[in-house]
N, C-alpha and C positions, 0 to 999 in steps of 0.2 A: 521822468518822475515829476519834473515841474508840471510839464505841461496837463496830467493827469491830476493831481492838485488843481490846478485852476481851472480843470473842466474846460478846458480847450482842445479843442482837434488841433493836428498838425493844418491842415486846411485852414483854420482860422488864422494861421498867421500871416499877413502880406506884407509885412515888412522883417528886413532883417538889418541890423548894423552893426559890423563889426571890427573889433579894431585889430591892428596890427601885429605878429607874432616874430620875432627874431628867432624863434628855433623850428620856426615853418614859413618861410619868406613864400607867398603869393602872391601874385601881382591882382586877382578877383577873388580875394579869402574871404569875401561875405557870397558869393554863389559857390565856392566850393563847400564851405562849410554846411550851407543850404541843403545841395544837394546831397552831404553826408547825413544831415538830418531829416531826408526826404522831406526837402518842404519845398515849395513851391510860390516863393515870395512874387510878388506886383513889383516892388523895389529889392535892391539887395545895394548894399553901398558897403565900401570898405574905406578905413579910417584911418589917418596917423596923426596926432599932434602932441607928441609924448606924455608929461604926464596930465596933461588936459583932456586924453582923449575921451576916459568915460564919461566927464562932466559933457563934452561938446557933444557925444553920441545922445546919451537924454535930450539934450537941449532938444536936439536936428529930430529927435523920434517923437518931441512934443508938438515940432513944428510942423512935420509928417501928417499927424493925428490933427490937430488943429485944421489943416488944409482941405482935410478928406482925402489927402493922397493915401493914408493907410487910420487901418482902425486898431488894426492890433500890431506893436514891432519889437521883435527880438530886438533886444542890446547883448551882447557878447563883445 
């Protein structure tokens, strides 16, 4: 639904960032999570800095964008 809202394909997404889940331990929960969303990120990075993570995830997806390493990035 989000992504229909914003008029994006799943294809437009090339980054993803996600952070940590204690009721679903992964060791690569940003490419699994990916792959359950059929997407197909350039990047996938998974996160833990407890309750910093979402603030450090924006930071890292501005720093992403800024670089040209990704133009569009999931935060999860």
């Amino acid at each position: 639904a989000a992504l229909a809202q914003s008029g994006l394909r799943r294809a437009d997404i090339d980054g993803v960032l996600c952070g940590y889940a204690t009721t679903f331990p992964h060791l690569m929960l940003a490419t699994l999570l990916s792959e359950k969303l059929g997407l197909d990120p350039h990047y996938a990075h998974g996160m833990q800095m407890g309750g910093a993570t979402g603030a450090a995830m924006v930071m890292l997806a501005r720093e992403l964008v800024r670089a040209g390493r990704c133009r569009r990035v999931l935060v999860v």
